[in-house]
Backbone as CSV, one residue per row, in Angstrom:
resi,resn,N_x,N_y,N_z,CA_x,CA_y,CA_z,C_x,C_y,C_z
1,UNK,-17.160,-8.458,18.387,-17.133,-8.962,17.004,-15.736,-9.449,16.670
2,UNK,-15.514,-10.701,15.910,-14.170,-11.058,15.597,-13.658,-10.314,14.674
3,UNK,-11.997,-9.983,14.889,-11.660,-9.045,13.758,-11.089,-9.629,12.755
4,UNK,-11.728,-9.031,11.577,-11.778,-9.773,10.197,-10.227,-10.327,9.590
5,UNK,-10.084,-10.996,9.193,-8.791,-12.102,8.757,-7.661,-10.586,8.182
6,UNK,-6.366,-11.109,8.248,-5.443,-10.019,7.710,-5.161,-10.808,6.474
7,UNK,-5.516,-10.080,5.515,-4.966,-10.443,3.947,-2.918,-10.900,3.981
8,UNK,-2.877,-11.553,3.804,-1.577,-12.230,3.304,-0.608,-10.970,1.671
9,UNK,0.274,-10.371,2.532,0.493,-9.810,1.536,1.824,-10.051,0.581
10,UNK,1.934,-11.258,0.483,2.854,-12.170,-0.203,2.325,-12.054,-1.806
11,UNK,2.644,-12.050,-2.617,2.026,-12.532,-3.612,1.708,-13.930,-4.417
12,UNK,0.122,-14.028,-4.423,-0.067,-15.310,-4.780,0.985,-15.734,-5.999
13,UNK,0.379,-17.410,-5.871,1.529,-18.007,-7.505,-0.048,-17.725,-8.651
14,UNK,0.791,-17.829,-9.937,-0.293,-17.791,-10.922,-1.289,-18.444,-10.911
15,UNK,-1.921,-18.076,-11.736,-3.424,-18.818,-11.988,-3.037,-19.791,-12.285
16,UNK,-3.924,-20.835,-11.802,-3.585,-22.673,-12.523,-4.763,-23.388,-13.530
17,UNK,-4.984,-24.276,-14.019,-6.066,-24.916,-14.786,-7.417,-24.746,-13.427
18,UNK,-6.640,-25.471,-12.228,-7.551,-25.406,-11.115,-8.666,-24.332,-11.045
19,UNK,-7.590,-23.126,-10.739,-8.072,-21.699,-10.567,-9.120,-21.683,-11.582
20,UNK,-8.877,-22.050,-13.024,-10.133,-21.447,-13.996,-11.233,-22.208,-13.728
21,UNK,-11.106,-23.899,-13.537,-12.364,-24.636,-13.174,-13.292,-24.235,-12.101
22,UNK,-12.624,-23.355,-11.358,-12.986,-22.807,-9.787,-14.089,-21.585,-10.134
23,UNK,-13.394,-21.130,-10.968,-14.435,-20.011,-11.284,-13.474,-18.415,-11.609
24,UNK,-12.524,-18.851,-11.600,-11.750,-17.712,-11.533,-11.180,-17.184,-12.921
25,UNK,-11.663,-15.978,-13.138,-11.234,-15.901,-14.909,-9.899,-15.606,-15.086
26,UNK,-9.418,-15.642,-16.216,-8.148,-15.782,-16.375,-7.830,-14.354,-16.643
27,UNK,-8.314,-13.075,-17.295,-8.328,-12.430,-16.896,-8.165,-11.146,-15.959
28,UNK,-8.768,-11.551,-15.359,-8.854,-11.371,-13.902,-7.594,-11.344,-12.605
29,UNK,-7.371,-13.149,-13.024,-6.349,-13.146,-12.649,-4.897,-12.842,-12.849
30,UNK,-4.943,-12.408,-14.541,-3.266,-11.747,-14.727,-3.884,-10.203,-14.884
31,UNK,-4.533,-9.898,-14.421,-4.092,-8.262,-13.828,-3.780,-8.282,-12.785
32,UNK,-4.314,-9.483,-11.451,-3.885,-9.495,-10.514,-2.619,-9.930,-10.137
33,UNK,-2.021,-10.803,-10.987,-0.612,-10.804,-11.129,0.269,-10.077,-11.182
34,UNK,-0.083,-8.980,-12.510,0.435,-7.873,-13.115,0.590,-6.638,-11.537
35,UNK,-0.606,-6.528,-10.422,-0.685,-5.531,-9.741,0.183,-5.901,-8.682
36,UNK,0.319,-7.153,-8.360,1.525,-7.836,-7.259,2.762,-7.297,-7.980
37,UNK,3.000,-7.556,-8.823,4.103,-7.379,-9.393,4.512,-6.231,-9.288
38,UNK,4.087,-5.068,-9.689,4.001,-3.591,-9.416,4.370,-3.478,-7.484
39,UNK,3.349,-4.135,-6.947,3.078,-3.641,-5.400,4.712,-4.305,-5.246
40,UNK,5.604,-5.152,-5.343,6.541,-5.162,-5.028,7.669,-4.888,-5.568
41,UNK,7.840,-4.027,-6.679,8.774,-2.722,-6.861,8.373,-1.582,-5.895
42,UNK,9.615,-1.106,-5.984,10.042,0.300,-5.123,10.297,1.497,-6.150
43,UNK,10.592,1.226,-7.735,11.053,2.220,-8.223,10.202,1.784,-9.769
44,UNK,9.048,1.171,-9.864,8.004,1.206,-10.792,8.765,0.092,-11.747
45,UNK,7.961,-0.029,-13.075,8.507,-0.945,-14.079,8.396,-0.223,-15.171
46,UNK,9.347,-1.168,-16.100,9.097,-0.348,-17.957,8.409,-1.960,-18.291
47,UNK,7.990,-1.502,-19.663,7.186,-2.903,-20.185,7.776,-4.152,-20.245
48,UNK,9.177,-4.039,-20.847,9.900,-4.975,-20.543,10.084,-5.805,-19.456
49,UNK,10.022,-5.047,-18.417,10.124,-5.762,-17.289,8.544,-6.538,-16.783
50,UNK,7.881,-6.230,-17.396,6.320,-6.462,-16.914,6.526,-7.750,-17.899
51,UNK,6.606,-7.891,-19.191,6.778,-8.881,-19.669,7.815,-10.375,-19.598
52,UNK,8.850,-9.415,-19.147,9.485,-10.604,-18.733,8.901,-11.723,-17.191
53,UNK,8.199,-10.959,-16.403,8.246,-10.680,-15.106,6.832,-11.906,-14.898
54,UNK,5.781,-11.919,-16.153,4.559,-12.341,-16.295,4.969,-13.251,-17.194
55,UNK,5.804,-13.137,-17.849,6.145,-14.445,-19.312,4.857,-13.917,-20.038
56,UNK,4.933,-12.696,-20.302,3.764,-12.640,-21.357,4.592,-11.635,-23.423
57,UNK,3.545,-11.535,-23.756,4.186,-11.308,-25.115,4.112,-9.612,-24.910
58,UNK,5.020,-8.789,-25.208,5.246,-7.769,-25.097,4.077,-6.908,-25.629
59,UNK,3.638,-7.540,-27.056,2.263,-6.431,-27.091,0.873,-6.458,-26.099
60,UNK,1.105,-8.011,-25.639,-0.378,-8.462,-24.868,0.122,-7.797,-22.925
61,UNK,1.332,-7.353,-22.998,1.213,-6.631,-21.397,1.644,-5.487,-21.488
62,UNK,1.275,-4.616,-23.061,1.510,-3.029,-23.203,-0.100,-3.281,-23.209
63,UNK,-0.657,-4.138,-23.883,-2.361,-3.995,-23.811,-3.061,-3.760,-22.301
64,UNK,-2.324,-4.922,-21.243,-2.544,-4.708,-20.288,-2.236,-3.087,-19.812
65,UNK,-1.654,-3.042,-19.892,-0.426,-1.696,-19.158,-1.289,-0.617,-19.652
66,UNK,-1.307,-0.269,-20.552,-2.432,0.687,-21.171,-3.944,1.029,-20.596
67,UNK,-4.345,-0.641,-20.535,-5.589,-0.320,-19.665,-5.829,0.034,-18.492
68,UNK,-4.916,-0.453,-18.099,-4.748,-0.453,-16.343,-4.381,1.366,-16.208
69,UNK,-3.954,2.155,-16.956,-3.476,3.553,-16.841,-4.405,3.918,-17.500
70,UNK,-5.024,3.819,-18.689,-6.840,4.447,-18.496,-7.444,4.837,-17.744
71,UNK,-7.911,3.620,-16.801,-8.496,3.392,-15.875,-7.853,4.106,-14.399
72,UNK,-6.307,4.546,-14.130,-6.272,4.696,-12.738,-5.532,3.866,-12.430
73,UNK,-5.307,2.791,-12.778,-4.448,1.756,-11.489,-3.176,1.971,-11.864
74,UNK,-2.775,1.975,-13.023,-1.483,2.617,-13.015,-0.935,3.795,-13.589
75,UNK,0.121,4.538,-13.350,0.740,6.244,-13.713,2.019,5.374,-14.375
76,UNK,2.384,6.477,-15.831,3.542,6.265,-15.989,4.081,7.640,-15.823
77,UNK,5.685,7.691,-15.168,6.158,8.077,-15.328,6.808,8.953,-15.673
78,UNK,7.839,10.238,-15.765,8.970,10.576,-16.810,9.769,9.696,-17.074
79,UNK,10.437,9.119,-16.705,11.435,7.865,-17.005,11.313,6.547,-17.472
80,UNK,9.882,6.751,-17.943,8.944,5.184,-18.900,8.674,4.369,-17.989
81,UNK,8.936,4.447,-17.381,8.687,3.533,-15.770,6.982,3.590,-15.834
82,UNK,6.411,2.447,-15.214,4.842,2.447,-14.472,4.994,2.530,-13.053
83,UNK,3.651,3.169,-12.807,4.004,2.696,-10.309,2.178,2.366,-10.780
84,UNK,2.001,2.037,-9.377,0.753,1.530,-9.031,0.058,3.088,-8.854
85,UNK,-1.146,3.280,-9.694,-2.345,4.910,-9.833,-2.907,5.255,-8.930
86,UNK,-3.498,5.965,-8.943,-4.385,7.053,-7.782,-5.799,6.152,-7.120
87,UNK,-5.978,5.281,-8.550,-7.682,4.707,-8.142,-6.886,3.336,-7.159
88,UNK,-5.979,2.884,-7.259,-5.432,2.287,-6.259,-5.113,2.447,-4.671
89,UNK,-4.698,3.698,-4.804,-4.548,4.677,-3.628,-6.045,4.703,-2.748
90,UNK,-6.734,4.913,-3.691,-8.197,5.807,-3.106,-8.845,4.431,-2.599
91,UNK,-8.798,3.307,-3.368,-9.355,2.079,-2.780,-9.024,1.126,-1.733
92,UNK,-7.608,1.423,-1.817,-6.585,1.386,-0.738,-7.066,1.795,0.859
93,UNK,-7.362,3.155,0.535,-7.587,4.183,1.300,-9.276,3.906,2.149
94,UNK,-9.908,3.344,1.258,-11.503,3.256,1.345,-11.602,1.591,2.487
95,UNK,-10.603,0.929,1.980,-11.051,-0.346,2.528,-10.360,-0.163,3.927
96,UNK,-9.163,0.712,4.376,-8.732,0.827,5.161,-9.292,1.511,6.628
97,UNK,-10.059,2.338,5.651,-11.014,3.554,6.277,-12.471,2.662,6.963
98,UNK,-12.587,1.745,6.479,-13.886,0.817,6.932,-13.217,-0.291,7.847
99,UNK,-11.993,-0.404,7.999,-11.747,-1.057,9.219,-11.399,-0.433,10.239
100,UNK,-10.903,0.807,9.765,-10.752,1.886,10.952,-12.094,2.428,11.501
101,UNK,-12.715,2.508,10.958,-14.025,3.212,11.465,-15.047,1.650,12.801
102,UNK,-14.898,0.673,12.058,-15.124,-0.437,12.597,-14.336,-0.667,14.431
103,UNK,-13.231,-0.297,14.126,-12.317,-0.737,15.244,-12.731,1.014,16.363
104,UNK,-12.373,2.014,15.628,-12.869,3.071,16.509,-14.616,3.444,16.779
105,UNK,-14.849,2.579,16.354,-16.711,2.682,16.813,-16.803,1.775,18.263
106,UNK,-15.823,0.732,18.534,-16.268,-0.238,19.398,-16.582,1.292,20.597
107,UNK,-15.640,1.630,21.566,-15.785,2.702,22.604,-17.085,3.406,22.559
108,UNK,-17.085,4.052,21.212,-18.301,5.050,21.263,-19.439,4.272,20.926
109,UNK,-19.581,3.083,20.466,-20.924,2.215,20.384,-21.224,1.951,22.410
110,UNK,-20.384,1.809,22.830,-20.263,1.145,24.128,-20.730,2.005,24.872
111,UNK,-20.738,3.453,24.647,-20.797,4.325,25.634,-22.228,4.881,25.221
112,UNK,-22.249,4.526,24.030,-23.938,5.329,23.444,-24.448,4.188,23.952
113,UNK,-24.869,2.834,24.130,-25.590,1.931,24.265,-25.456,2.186,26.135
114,UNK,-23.970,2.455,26.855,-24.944,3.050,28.512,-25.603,3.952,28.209
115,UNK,-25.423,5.383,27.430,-26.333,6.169,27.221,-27.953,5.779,27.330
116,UNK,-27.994,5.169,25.984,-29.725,5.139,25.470,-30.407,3.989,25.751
117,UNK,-29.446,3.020,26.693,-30.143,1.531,26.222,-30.748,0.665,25.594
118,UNK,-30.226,1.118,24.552,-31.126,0.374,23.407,-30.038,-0.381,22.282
119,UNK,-29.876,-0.743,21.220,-28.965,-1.789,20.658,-28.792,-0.695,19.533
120,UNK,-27.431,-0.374,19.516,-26.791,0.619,18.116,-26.440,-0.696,17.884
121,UNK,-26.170,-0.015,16.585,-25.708,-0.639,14.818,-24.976,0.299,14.138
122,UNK,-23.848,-0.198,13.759,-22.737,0.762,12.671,-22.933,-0.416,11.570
123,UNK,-23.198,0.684,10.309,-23.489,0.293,9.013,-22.849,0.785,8.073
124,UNK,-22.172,-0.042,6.747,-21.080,0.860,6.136,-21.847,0.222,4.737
125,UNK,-21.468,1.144,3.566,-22.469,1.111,2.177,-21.812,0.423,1.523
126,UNK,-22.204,-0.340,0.993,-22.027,-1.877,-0.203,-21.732,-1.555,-1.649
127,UNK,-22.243,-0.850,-1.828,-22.638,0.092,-3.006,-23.949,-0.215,-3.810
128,UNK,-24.834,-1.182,-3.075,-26.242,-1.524,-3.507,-26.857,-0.627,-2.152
129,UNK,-26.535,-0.713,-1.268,-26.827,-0.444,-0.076,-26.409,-0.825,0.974
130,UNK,-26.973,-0.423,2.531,-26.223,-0.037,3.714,-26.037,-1.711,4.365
131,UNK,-24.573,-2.449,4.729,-24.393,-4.002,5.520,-24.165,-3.245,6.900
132,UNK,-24.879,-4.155,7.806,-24.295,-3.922,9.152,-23.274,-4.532,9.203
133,UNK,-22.262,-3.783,9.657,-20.670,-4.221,10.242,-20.466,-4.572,11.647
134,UNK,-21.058,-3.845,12.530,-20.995,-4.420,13.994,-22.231,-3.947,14.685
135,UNK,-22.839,-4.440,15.619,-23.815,-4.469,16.512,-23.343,-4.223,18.650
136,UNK,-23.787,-3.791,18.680,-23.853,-3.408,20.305,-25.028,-3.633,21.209
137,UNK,-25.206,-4.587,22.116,-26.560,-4.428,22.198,-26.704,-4.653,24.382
138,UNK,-27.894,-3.718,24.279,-27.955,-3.607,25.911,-28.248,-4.898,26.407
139,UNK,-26.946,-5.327,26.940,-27.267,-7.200,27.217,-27.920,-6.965,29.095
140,UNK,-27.783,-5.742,29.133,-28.147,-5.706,30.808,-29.755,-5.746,30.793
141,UNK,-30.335,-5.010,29.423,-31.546,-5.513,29.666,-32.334,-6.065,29.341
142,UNK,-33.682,-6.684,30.041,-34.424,-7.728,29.836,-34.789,-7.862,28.548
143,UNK,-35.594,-6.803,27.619,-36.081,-7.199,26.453,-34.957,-6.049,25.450
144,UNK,-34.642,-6.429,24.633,-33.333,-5.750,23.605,-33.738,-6.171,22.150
145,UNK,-33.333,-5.470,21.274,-33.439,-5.702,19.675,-32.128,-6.505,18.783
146,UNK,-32.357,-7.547,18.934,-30.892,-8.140,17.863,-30.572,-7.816,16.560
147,UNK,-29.952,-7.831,16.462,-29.701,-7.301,14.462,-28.602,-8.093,14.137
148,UNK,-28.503,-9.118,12.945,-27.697,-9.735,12.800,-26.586,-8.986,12.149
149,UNK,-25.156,-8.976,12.591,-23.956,-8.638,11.464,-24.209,-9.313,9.891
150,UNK,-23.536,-8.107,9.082,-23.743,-9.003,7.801,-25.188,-8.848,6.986
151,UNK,-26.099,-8.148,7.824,-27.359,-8.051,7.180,-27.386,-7.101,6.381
152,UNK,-28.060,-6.675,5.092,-28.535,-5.946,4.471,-29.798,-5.478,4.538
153,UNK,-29.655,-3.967,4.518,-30.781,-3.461,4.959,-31.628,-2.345,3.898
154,UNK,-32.575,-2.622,4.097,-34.077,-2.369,3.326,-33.610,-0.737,2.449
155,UNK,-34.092,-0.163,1.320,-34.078,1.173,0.963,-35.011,1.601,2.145
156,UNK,-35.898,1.417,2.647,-36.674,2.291,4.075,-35.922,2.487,5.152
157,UNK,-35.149,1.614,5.329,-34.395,1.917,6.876,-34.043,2.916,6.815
158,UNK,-33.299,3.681,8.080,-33.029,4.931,8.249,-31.238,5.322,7.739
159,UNK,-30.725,3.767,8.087,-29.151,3.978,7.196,-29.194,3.949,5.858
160,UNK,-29.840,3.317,5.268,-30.519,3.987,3.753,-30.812,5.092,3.601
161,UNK,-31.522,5.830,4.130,-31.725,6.881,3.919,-30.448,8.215,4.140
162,UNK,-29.892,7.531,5.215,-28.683,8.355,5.687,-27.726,8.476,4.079
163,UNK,-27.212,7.336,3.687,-26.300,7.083,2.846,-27.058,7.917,1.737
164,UNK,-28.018,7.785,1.136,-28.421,8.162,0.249,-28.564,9.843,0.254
165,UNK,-28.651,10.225,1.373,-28.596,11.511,1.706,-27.078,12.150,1.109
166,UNK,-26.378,11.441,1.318,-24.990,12.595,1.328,-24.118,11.387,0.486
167,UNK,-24.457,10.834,-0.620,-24.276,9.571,-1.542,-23.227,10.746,-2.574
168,UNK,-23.751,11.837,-2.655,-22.580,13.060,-3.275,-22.102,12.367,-4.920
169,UNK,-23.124,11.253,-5.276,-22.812,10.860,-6.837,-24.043,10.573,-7.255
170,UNK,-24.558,11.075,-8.558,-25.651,11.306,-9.100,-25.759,9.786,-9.175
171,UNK,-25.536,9.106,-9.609,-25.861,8.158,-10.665,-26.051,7.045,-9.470
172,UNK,-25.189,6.781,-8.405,-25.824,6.358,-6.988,-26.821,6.573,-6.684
173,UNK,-27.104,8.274,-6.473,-28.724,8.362,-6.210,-29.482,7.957,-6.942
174,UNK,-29.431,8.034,-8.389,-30.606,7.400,-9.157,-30.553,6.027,-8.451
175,UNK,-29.628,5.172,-9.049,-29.662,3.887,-8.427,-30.320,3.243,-7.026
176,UNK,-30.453,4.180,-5.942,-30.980,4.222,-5.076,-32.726,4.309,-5.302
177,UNK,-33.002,5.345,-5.588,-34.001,5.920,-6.384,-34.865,4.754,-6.949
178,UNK,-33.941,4.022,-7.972,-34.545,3.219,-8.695,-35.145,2.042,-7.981
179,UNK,-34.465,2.065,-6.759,-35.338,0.403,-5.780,-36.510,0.865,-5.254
180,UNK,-36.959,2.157,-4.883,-37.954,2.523,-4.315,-38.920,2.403,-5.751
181,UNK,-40.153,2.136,-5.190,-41.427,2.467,-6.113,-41.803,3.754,-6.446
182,UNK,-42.335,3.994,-8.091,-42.819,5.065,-8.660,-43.379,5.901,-7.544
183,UNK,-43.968,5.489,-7.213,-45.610,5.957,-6.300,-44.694,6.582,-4.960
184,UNK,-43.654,5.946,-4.454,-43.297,6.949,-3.694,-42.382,7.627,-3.477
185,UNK,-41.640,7.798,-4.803,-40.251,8.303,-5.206,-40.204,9.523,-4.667
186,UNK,-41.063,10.545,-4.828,-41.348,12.119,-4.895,-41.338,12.295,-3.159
187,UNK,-41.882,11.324,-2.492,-41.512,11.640,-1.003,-40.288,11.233,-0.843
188,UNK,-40.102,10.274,-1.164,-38.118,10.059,-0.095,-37.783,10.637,-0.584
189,UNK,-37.699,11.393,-2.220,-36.918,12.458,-2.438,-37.009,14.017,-1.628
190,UNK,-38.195,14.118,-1.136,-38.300,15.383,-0.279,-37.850,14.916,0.963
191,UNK,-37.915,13.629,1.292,-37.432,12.670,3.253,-35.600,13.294,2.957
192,UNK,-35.341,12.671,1.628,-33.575,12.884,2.015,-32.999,14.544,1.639
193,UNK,-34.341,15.590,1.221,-33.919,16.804,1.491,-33.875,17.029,3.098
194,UNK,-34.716,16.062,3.944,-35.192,16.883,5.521,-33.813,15.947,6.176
195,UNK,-33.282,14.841,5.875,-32.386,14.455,6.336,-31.442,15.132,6.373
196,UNK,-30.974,15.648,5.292,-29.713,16.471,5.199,-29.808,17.709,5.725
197,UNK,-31.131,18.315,5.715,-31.278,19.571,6.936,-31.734,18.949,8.328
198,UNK,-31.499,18.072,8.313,-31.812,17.460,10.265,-30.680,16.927,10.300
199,UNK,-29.748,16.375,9.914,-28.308,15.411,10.539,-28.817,14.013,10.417
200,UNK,-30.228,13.647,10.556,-30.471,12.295,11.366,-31.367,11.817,9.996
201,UNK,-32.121,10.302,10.156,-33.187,9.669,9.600,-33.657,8.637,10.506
202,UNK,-34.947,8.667,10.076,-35.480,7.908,11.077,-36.495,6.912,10.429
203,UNK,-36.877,6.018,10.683,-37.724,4.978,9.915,-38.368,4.096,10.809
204,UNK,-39.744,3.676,10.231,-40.431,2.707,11.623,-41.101,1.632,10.683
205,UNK,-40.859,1.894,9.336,-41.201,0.938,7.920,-40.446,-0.545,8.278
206,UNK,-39.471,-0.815,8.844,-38.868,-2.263,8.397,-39.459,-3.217,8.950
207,UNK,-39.866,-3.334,10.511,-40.199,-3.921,11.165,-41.741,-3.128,11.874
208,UNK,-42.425,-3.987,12.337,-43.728,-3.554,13.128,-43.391,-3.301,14.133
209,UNK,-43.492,-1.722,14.707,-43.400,-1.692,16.214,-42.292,-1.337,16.635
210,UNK,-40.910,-1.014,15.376,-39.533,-0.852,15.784,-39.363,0.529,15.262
211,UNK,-38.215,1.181,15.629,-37.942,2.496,15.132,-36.217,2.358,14.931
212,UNK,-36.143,3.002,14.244,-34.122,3.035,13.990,-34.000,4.564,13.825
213,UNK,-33.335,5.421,14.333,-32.829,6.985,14.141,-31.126,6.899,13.347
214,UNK,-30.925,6.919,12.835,-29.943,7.275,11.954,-28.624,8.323,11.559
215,UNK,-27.420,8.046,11.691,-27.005,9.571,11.618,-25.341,9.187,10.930
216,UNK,-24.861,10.294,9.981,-23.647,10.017,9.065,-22.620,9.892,9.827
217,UNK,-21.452,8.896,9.918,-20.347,9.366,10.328,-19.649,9.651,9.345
218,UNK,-18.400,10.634,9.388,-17.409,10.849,8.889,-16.317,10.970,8.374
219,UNK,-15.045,10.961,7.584,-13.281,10.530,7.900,-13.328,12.274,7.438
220,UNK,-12.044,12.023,7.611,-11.338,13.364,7.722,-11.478,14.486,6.044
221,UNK,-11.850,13.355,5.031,-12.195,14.324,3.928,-14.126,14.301,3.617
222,UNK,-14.212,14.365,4.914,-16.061,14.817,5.069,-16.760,13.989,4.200
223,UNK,-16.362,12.706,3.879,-17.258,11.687,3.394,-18.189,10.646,4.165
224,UNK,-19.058,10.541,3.949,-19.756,9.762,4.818,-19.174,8.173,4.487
225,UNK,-18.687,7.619,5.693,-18.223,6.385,5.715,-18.725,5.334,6.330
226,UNK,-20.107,6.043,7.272,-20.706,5.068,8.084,-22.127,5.453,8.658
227,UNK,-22.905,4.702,8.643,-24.254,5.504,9.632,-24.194,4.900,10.628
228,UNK,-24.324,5.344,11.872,-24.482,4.882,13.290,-25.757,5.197,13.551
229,UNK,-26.662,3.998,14.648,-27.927,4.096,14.744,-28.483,2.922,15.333
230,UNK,-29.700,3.749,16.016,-29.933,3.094,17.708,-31.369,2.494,17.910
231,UNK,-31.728,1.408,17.491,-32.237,0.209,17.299,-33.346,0.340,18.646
232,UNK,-34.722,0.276,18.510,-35.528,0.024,19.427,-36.904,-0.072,19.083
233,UNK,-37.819,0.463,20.466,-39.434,-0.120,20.148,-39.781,1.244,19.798
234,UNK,-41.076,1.791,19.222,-41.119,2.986,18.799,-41.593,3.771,20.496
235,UNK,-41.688,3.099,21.137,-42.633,3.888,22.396,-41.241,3.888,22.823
236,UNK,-39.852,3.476,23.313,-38.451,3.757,23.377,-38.111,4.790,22.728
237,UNK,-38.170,5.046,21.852,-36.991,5.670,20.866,-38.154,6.918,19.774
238,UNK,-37.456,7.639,20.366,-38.425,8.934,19.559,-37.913,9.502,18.408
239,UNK,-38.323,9.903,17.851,-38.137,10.352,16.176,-37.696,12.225,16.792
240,UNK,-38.155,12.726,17.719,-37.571,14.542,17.583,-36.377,14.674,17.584
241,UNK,-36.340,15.584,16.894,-34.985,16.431,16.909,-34.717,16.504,18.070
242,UNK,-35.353,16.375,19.372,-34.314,17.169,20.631,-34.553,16.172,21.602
243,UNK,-35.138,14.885,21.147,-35.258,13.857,22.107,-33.851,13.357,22.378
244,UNK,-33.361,12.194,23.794,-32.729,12.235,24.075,-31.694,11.155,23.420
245,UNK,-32.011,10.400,22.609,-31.723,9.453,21.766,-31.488,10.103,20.805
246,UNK,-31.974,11.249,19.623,-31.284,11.545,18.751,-30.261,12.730,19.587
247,UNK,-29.959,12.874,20.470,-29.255,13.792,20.675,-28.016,13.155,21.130
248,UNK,-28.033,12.020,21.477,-26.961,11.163,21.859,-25.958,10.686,20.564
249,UNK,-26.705,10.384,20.100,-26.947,9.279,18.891,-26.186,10.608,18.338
250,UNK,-26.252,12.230,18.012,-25.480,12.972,17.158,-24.212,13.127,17.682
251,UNK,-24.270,13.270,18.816,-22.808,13.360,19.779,-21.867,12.181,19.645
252,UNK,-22.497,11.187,19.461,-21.552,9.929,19.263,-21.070,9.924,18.075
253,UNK,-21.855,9.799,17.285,-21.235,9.873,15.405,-20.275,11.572,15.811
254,UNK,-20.173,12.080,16.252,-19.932,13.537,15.802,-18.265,13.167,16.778
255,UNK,-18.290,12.463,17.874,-16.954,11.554,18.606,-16.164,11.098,17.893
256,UNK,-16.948,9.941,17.097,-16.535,8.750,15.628,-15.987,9.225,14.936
257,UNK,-16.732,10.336,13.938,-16.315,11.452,12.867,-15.046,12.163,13.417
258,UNK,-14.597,12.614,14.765,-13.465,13.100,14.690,-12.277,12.197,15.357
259,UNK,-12.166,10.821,15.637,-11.540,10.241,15.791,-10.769,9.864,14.468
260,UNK,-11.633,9.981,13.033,-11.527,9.191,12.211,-11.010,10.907,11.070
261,UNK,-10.340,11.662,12.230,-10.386,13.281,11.050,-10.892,14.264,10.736
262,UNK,-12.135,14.139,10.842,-13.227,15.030,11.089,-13.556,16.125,11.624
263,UNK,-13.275,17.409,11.246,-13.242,18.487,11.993,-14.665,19.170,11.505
264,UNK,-15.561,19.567,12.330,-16.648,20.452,12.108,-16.273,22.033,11.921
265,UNK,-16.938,22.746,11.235,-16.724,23.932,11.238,-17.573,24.613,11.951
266,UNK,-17.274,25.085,13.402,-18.369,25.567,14.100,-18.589,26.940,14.075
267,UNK,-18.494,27.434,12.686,-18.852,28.649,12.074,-20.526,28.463,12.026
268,UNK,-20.005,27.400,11.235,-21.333,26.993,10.242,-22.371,25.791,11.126
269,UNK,-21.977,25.310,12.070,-22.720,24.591,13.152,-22.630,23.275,12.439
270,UNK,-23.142,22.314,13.242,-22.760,20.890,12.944,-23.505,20.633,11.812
271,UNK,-23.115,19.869,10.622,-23.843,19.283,9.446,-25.418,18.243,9.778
């Protein structure tokens, strides 16, 4: 898979007439001004300096400044100073964590696919639901399952179900919840109790004749950051707990998960 473009960390020039015809709100774009500006101090700003810095009117970038520290993106200080906030940090942290997980999956996708022969998929959550990020697929043999990168995948699939399993925010799960139909809400809600007491999910709903097994990976503060999962025909790929595909398939995510921090507590046996 090509690795995705490196963001330019220069800071753009302002918004132009262009920019707004384009689609770009104005808005929008002087907070993003405002956050460059910040990202290149070393020792934070006072308002003054934010105003001078933006050419804006001192009450309209305390308005800014205010919101932006509501919200998280920015901390002030003892010394009246602003720095860039915690929800910055954490998003920081999140987008970083999905290219890391991306780049340390290639090995263990490689080695589960000699394993099981069949075509894994690492899938990371959108926040509507689960995009495939990279694909692996047994090119040695004759008939194989493709899955395009970039796809979005069904509330039935089994990385749906994974994510939704250990989603650890109410209002996500509803949201989840809410794409499935009335009529069969009351089962996937009992499917993502058996997920979370099995490790795995499994689904044969998306496609006719296909099966996907499912399973969480990890980072180091036990969040699920990824489902890994191994793509085949259902007479291939078995749904038990002790078949040899989900048993692979746990060992690999459980590789992933501690490359990426992840320590199990083998008090308590694997999650």
């Amino acid at each position: 898979m090509q690795a995705p473009a490196k963001p330019s960390l220069e800071r753009p020039g302002p918004a132009t007439p262009a920019d707004m015809a384009s689609g770009d709100l104005q808005v929008v774009a002087r907070v993003a001004d405002l956050l460059w500006l910040f990202a290149r101090s070393r020792e934070g700003l006072r308002l003054s300096q934010v105003s001078e810095g933006l050419q804006l009117q001192r009450t309209t970038a305390h308005r800014y400044i205010a919101s932006l520290s509501n919200h998280g993106f920015l901390v002030r200080q003892d010394d009246g100073a602003y720095v860039l906030g915690p929800l910055l940090v954490h998003l920081g942290a999140v987008a970083i964590g999905r290219l890391l997980v991306v780049e340390a999956a290639v090995p263990v996708m490689d080695e589960l696919v000699e394993s099981v022969k069949q075509t894994v998929v690492l899938s990371a959550w959108s926040g509507a639901g689960p995009v495939v990020v990279r694909v692996q697929e047994d090119l040695r043999s004759l008939v194989h399952i493709s899955v395009r990168v970039g796809s979005s995948l069904p509330p039935q699939s089994a990385q749906a179900m994974v994510f939704a399993a250990h989603l650890g925010d109410e209002a996500a799960t509803q949201r989840f919840l809410a794409s499935i139909s009335s009529a069969s809400r009351v089962q996937v809600e009992e499917q993502l109790l058996e997920v979370c007491a099995a490790g795995f999910a499994t689904s044969d709903r998306v496609a006719e004749g296909i099966r996907t097994v499912g399973v969480p990976v990890r980072n180091g503060f036990g969040e699920v950051v990824a489902a890994l999962a191994v793509v085949g025909t259902t007479a291939a790929v078995s749904d038990r707990a002790d078949s040899g595909v989900v048993l692979a398939l746990k060992a690999a995510a459980a590789r992933l998960s501690l490359s990426l921090g992840f320590i199990t507590d083998t008090r308590r046996g694997p999650e």
